[in-house]
C-alpha positions, 0 to 999 in steps of 0.5 A: 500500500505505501508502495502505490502511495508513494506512487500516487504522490509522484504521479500528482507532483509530476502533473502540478509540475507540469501545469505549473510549468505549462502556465509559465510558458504561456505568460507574457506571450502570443497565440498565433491568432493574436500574431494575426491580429496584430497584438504586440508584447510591451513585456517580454516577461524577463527585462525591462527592455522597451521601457524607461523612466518618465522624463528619464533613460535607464530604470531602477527600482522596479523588478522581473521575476517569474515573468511578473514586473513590479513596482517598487512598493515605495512611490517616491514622489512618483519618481518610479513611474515608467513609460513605453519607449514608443508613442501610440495613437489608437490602440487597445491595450491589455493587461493583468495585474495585482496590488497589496493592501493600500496600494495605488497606481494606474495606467496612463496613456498619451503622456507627452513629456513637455518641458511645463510638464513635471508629472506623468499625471498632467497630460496622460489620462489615467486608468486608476488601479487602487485598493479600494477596500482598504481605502482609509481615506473617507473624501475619497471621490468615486471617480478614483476607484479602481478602472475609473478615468481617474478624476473625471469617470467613475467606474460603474458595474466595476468587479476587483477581484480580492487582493492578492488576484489577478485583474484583467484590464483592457483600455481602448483609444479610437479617436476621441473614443475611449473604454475602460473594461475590467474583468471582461465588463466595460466600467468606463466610456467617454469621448475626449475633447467633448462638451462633456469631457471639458465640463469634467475636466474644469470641475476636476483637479485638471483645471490647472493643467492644460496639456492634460488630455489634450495629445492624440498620441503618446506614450503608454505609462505605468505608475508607481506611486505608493504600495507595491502594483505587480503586471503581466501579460502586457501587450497591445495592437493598433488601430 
């Protein structure tokens, strides 16, 4: 009996090997059917290669392992947010990730990075991930709760996933058009430059800000700005 025991076990350890082994295989990757429609990979699940500081050259403070990028966990003074070293116009961006306990981030697109500009936050618009749940702060605004356009949509229908759990997150740019989607729902639309879109804008903290939003292209940005934020699988395709 321990013999077929200790058989059973092997067999089992043999089989999670390989799942485990099988899933690593596939992050960070292209299915043939993603080739053909275009998708790109933004990270190539071992470097940083592609990306840089904002307003700056080579990056530090963010880490690769297992095929996952990570932030610093500190956020100092935004000093850590990186971009693509490549502009986009219209797109439609994917990516997963994962936050601990009070964390925040975001990602951004479009930024430019004007001499007047000092913060990837004043020309990019933000797909705001948070730890929502945690959240001691009681002014927080419904329209900085994570997937929401950060100070300007609020997310509607949104469903984080607990901390710790993988998120999807898709963002979509045609034109003025943009989607936010969360977990395979669309928590977010709005159309840039619209009687609406400046109505926000004007009531929010972008008031000041004249360059925010207002570029039809520019870099893809991900945020460090305090807890760790972890990504994978990030890639995206134009349109």
């Amino acid at each position: 009996m321990k013999s077929a025991y200790f058989i059973l076990s092997g067999i089992i350890m043999l089989f999670s090997c390989r799942d485990e082994a099988s899933q690593r295989a596939q992050l960070n990757a292209l299915t043939p059917e993603e080739e053909k429609q275009g998708w790109e990979l933004l990270f190539d699940g071992q470097t940083t290669n592609g990306w840089r500081f904002f307003k700056g050259d080579e990056i530090a403070g963010w880490t690769v392992v297992d095929g996952i990028l990570c932030n610093s966990g500190i956020g100092s003074d935004h000093g850590g947010d990186i971009i693509t070293k490549e502009k986009y116009k219209d797109f439609e961006l994917s990516l997963e990730w994962k936050i601990d306990s009070f964390s925040n981030s975001g990602v951004f697109y479009h930024v430019q990075e004007l001499d007047s500009i000092q913060a990837i936050y004043e020309s990019g618009p933000e797909y705001q991930l948070a730890d929502d749940m945690n959240d001691p702060d009681p002014n927080t605004l419904s329209t900085q709760y994570t997937g929401a356009n950060y100070a300007m949509n609020r997310p509607v229908g949104a469903g984080v996933k607990p901390l710790g759990e993988w998120n999807e997150t898709r963002i979509v740019v045609k034109g003025p058009y943009v989607e936010h989607w969360l977990n395979g729902a669309k928590v977010v639309e709005y159309e840039l430059w619209s009687e609406d879109w400046i109505r926000r804008k004007n009531l929010s903290k972008w008031k000041d800000h004249p360059y925010y939003g207002i570029a039809k292209d520019g870099y893809i940005g991900l945020q460090d700005h305090g807890g760790l934020t972890c990504f994978r699988n990030i890639k995206i395709r134009r349109l």
